[in-house]
C-alpha positions as CSV (number, residue, x, y, z in Angstrom):
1,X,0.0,0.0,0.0
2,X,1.4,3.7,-0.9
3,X,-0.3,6.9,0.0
4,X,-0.1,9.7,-2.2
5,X,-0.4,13.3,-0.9
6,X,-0.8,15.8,-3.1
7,X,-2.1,19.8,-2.9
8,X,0.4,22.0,-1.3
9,X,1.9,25.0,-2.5
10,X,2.5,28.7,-1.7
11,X,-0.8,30.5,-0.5
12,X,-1.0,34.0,0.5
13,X,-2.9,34.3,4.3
14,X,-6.7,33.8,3.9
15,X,-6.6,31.6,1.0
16,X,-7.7,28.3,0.7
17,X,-5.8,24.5,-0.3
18,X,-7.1,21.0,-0.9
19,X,-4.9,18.6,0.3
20,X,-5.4,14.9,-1.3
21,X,-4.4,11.4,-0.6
22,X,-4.7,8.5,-2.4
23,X,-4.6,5.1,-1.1
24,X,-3.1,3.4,-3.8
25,X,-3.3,-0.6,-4.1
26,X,-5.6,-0.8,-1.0
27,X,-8.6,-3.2,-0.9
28,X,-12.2,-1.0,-0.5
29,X,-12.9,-3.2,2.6
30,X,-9.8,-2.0,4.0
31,X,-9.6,1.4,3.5
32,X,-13.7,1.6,4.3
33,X,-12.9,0.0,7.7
34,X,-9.5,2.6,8.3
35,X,-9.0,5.6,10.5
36,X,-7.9,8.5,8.4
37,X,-5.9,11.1,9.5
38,X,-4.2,14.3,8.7
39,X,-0.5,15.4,10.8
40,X,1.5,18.1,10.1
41,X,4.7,19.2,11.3
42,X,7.1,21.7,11.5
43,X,11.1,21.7,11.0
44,X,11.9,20.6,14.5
45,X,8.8,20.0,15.7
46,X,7.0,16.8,16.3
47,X,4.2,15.3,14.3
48,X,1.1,16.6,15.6
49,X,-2.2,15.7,14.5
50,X,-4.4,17.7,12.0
51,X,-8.2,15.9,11.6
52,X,-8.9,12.1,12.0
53,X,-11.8,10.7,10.5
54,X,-13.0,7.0,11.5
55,X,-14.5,4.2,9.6
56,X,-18.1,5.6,10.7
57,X,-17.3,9.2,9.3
58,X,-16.7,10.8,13.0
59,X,-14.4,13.8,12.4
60,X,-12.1,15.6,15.2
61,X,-10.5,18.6,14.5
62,X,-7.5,20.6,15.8
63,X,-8.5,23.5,17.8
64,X,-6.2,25.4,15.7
65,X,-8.1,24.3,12.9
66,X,-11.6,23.7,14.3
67,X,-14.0,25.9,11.7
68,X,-11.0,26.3,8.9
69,X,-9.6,22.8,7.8
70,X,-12.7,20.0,6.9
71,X,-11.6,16.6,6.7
72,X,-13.6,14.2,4.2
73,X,-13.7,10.9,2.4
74,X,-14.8,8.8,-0.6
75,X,-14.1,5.3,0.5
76,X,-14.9,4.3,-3.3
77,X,-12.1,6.5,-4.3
78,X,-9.6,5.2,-1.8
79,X,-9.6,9.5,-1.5
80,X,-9.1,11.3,1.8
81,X,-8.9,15.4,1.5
82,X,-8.1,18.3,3.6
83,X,-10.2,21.6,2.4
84,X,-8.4,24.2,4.1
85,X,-9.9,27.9,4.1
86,X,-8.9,31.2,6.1
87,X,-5.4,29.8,6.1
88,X,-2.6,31.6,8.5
89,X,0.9,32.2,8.4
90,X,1.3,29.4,11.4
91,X,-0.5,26.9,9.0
92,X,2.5,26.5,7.2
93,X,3.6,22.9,7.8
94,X,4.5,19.6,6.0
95,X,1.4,17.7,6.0
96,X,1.2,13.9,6.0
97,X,-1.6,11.6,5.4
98,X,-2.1,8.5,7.4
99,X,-4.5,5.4,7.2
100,X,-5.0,2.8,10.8
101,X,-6.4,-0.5,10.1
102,X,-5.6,-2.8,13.0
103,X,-1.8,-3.0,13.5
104,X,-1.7,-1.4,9.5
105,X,-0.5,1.6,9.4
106,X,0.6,3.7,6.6
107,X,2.3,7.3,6.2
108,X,1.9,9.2,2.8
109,X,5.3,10.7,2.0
110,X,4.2,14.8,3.2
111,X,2.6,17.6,1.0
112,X,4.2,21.4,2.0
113,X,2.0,23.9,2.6
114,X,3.1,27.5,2.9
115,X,1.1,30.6,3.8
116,X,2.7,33.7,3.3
117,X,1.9,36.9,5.5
């Protein structure tokens, strides 16, 4: 299984990004049955999480993101994204995808996201 992030890029503060993810080569029943998440982390700074959505569609924000970033998924797709509005200057982060299933975990390879003041 490989996860593909893709989205980032230079934003000015206030704009908007979709992160994506891709869960490439994983079975439906799998990936319908995973915990998704969303981590970021800065240079130096340890992994901390963004949004995590379970296999029921729950969703739990940040409260640095909480009303700005929306986490969603299309099982079907194998398709997790990160809609990300009102973005800040402290936004500005390597984000990483991840998918749970069990003792399965997987790490996407990290998306940069920049917002510039």
């Amino acid at each position: 299984v490989q996860l593909q992030a893709f989205g980032g890029g230079l934003v000015q503060a206030g704009g908007s990004l979709r992160l994506s993810c891709k869960a490439a080569r994983m079975i439906l029943s799998t990936f319908s049955g995973s915990t998704l998440a969303w981590y970021r982390q800065g240079s130096g700074e340890q992994r901390d999480s963004v949004a995590t959505v379970d296999p029921r569609g729950n969703i739990n924000y940040a409260d640095s993101v909480q009303g700005r970033f929306t986490m969603s998924r299309d099982n079907a797709k194998r398709m997790m994204y990160l809609q990300m509005t009102r973005l800040k200057p402290e936004d500005t982060d390597v984000y990483y995808c991840r998918v749970t299933f069990g003792a399965q975990d997987y790490w996407g390879q990290g998306t940069l996201v920049t917002v510039s003041s």
